[in-house]
N, C-alpha and C positions, 0 to 999 in steps of 0.2 A: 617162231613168228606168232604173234598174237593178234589172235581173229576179233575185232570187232564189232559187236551188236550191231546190226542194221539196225537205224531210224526209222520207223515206219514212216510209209508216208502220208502226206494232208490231201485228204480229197480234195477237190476244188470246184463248185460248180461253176461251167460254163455261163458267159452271159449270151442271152439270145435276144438282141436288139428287134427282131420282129415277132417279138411273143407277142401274141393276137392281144392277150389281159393288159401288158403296157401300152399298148399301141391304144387302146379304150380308153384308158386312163390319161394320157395325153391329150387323145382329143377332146375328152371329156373336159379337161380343164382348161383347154385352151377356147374351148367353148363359151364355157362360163365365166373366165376375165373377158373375152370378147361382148361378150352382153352384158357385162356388171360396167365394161367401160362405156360400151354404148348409152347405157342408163343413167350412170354418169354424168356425160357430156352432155344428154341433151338436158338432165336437173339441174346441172351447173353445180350441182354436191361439190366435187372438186374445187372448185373457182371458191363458193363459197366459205367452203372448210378453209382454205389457205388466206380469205381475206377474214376473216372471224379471228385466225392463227396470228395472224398480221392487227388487226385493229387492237386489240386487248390490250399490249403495251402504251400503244398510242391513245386509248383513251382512258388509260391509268395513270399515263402522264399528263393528260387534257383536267382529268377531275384533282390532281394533286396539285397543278398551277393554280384552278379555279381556290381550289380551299384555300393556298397561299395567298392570292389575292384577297379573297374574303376576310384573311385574319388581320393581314395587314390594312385592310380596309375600315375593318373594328377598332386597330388598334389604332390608328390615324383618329378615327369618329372620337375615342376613351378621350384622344388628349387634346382633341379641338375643345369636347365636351368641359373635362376639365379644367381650359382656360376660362371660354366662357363664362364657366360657375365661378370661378374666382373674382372675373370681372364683374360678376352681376354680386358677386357681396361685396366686395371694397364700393358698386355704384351704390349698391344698398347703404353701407354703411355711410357714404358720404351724404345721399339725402336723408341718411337719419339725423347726421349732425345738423344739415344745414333747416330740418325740419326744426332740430332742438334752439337754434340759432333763431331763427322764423319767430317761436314763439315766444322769448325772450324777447323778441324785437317788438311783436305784440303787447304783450304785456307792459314793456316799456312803454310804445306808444299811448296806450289808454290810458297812464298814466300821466303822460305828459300832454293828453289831451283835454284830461282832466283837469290841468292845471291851467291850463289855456284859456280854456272853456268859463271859469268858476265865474273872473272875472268879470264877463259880459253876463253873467247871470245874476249877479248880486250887486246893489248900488252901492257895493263899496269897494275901494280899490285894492286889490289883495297881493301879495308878493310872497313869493316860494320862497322856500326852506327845506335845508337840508338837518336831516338827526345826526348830529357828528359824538355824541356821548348820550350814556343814558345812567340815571339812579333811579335805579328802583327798588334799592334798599329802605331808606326809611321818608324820604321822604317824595318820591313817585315823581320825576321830573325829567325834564330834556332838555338839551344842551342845542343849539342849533345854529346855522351859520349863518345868523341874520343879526345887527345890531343896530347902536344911535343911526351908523353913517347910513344907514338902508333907508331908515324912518320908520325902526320899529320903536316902539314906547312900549313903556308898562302898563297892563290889562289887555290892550289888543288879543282878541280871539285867534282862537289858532285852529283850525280844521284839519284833517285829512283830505287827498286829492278827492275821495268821495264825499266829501263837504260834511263827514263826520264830526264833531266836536272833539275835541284833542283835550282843549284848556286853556289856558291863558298865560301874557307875558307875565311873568312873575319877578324878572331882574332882566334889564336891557345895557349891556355892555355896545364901547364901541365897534364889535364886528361880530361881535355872538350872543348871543339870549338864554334866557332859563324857561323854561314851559311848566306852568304847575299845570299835571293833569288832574280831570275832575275825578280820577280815582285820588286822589290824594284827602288824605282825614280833616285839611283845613278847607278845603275845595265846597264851595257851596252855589249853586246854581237853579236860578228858576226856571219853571219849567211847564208844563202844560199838556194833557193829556190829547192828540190828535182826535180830533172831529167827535170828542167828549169833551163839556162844561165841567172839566176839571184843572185847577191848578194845583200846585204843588211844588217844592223845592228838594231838589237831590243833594246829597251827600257823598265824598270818596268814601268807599271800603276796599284798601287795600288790599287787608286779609285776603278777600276770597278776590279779588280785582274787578268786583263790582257796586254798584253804585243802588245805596236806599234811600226811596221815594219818601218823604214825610210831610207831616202838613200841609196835607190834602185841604184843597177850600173850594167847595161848588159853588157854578155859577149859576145854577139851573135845577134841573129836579135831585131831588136829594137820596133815591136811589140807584142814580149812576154811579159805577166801582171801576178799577182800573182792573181789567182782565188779562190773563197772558195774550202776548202777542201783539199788545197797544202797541203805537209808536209814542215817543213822548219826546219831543219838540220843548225850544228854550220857547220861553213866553216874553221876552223882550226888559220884563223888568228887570231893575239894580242897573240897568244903564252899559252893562258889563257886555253882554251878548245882544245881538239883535237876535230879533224871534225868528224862529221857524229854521234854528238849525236844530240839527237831526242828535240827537243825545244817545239814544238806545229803547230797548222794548223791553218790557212787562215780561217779569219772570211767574209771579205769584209775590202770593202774603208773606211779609219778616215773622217769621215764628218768633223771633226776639225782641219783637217792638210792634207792639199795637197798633193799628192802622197805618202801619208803615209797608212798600212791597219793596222788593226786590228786582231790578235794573241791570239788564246786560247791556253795557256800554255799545257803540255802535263799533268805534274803533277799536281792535287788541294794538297797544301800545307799545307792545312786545315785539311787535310786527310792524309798525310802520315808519317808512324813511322821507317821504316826500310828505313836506307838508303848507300850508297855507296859513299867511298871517294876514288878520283883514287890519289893514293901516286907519282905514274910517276918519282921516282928517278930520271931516267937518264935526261927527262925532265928540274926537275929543277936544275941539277948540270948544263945544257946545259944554262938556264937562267941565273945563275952566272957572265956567262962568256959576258954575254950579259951586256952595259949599262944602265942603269936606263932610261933613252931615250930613248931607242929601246922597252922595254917592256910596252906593251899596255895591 
């Protein structure tokens, strides 16, 4: 038979449920939840802690609709924005047309008031014209759509709508005409220095496409000169022009010819499409009567 080692054995302490130290300790604590609850209840700590626990979500959900709101409220504002700026350039760009159109219509107009106008200012009856060609190769000329069946003749004055001096009929077909202008090198024109006792006869110079004064003849003191900036006005002689249409202004002295100046046309020739021809009826029945040698 084989004897086996006894296991020692485990002590064990007793519990003693009225140990005076636990029994302190209970009441002690039961003490102190009792008065942290009382303190509690009447702070309302509790109430508060669980509605603070409780709101947080809910006004984390309150400030993320607002922002959504807000952006889509931007982005709404971007594209209203948007159209409107589109709309206010396409209105822009349309009253710029109709502004470009406006002025054009201006411009038109005073010209064609110009042309209305000439007639009751001048004793002579005058009839528009159109420039339908032009040569200003050799010999300086215009082509226009005026002819016999209108009642234009040859020599008839020819103006611009600003009652400039253009030139004269030089060949009259029956529905179109030729204009010699006074730039042209056979073109000769008297002339008269404005609110100065000077006459004088002008010349074309193509060249430079202006016109020299020459032959100068006072009527009056004999140190009056033709200064820039004169006006120089036809003087009615040669029978050709009546007086006091408008020619051009005083440039200064011809360096290339002694007492002769230099003449900026009133009209650029280059430039103009309306034009006026003075018919002068009585004028040219009054020429008729005149001989071939009298008419300059």
């Amino acid at each position: 038979m084989i004897l086996q080692p006894a296991s020692p054995r485990r002590s064990r302490r007793k519990f003693r449920p009225w140990n005076p130290t636990t029994y302190t300790a209970i009441l002690l604590i039961v003490a102190i939840v009792s008065v942290a609850g009382w303190k509690m209840e009447e702070s309302g700590w509790m109430e508060n802690s669980v509605t603070h626990v409780m709101s947080s979500p809910l006004r984390f959900l309150q400030g993320t609709r607002a922002y959504v709101l807000h952006t889509v409220k931007e982005v709404r504002l971007a594209i209203h924005t948007h159209k409107e700026f589109d709309l206010l350039r396409e209105e822009a760009e349309r009253l710029r047309q109709e502004n470009q159109e406006l002025r054009i219509a201006a411009a038109d107009a005073v010209h064609l008031r110009a042309l209305l106008d000439l007639p009751d200012r001048t004793p002579f009856r005058a009839l528009s014209a159109l420039v339908i060609n032009r040569d200003l190769g050799t010999s300086f000329a215009l082509i226009i759509n005026r002819g016999k069946e209108d009642g234009v003749a040859v020599n008839q004055p020819v103006l611009s709508a600003s009652q400039g001096l253009v030139g004269r009929i030089e060949r009259a077909l029956s529905r179109t005409s030729r204009v010699q202008l006074i730039t042209d090198y056979n073109s000769v024109v008297g002339v008269r220095v404005e609110n100065k006792s000077l006459e004088a006869i002008v010349r074309g110079s193509p060249k430079e496409g202006l016109l020299i004064m020459s032959d100068l003849f006072l009527t009056g003191d004999a140190h009056i000169v033709p200064e820039p900036g004169d006006r120089i006005l036809t003087s009615g002689f040669g029978r050709v022009f009546p007086p006091d249409l408008l020619v051009g202004e005083v440039l200064g002295p011809d360096e290339n010819q002694e007492g002769a100046y230099r003449v900026a046309p009133t009209v650029d020739t280059r430039k103009v499409y309306e034009l006026l021809i003075l018919l002068d009826i009585e004028r040219r029945e009054e020429l008729e009567l005149l001989e071939p040698s009298e008419v300059s």
